[in-house]
N, C-alpha and C positions, 0 to 999 in steps of 0.2 A: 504494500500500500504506500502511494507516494505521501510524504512528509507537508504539509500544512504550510505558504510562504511565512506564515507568521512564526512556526515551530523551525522553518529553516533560520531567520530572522534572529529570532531569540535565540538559538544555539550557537551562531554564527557571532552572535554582538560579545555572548560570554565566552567563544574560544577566543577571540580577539583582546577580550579585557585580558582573560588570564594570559595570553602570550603576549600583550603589552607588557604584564605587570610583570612579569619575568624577564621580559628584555630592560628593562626601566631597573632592575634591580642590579645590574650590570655594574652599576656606580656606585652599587654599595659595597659589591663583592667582586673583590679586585680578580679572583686567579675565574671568576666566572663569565670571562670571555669567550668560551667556546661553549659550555655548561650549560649556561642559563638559556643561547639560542638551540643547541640541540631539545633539551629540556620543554622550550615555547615549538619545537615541532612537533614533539611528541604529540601539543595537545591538537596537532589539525589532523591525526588519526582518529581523533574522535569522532570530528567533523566528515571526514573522507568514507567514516563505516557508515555515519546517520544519514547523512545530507548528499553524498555525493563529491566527485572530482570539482566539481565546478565550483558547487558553493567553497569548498576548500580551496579553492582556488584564491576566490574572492577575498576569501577569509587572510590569506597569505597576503594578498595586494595590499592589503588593509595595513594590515601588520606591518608590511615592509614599508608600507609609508610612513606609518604614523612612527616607528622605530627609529627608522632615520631621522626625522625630527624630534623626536622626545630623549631619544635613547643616549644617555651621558657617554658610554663606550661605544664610538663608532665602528670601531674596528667589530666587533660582537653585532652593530646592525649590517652589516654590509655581509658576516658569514650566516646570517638567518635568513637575507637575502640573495645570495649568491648559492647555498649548500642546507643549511640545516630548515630552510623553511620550503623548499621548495623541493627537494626529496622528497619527504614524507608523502605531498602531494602524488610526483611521478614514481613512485618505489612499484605502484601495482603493474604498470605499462614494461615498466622493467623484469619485476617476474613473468610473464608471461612471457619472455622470450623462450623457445624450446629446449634448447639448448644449453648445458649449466655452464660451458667454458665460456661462449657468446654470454651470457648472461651476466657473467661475471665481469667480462673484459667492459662491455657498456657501462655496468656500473660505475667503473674505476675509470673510466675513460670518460666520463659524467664528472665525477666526483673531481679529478686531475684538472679536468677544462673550469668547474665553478671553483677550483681554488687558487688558478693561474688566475683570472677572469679577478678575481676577488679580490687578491693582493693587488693586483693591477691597477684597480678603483681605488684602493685604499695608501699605496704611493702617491699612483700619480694625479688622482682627481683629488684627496684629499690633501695629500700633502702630509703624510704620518711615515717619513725617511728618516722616524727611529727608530722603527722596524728593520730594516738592513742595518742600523748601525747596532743596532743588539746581536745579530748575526752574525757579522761582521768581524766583533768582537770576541765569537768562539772559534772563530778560524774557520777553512775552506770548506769542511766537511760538513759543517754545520746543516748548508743548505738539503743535503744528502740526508743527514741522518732525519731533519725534522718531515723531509718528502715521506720516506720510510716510516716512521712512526707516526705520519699522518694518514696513510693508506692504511697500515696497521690498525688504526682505532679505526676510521671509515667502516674495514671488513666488521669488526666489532660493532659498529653503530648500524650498518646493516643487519647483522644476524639478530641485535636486540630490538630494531623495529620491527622484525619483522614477527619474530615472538611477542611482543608487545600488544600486535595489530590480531595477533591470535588468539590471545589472550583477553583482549578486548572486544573482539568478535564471538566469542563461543562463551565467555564465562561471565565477565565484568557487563559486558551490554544489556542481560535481561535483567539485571539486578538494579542499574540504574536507569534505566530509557524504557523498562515495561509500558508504561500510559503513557509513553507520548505519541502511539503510534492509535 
């Protein structure tokens, strides 16, 4: 049974407050640069099981907007919009590829382009080149190891989305969303 525009509305206005309020927390919690927007995608899997790709969709535009203007760690609104918020969205398009080595290589070939893409924005449209000078500072290998341990956690952020979306699907969903359908 399709979902009510006022129940999409209402669902859609509180994934947004809540992954506001977790990007906006950014500035209180210094190492919750990556955290808090992986965290704020989480919750557009709520969205994506009730509502749909679209309204999730929406719900992400939303977010990314208003993040980037409110949000005191830009570097944190820029990876919620470049990676942790817009995943969550396309992770379904992505399983369904046949194939688990294709499947995988998309992924990672997703995740590599929104964080080349990301740092990109965040050099050179913001102007935040104390990022390379942090870098810079651990020597040549630096750039290696943090690619490496950032695919690393990725694989990890994908295997717990996707558990997450399972889990929210088959057990947590009738328990809180019974009457609104």
């Amino acid at each position: 049974m399709k979902a009510r525009k006022s129940t999409q509305v209402a669902l859609g206005g509180m994934a947004s407050a809540l992954c506001l309020l977790l990007m906006f927390m950014t500035g209180l919690i210094p190492f919750g640069t990556f955290a808090l927007p992986a965290m704020a995608g989480i919750v557009l899997i709520v969205v994506v099981v009730e509502m749909g790709r679209s309204t999730a969709a929406l719900v992400y535009a939303a977010v990314s907007l208003l993040s980037l203007f409110m949000c005191p760690d830009k570097e944190a609104a820029i990876m919620f919009i470049g990676l942790f918020g817009f995943y969550p969205v396309v992770k379904e398009l992505f399983d369904r590829i046949p194939l688990r080595l294709l499947r995988i290589a998309a992924k990672f070939a997703a995740f590599n382009a929104a964080i080349v893409a990301s740092y990109w924005i965040i050099i050179n449209l913001f102007g935040l080149t104390e990022i390379l000078e942090e870098m810079g500072a651990f020597g040549s290998a630096t750039l290696l190891v943090t690619w490496l341990m950032g695919c690393a956690v990725f694989g990890m952020f994908d295997i717990a989305l996707g558990r997450i979306h399972w889990a929210y699907a088959h057990v947590l969903r009738y328990r809180f969303f019974k009457k609104i359908r």
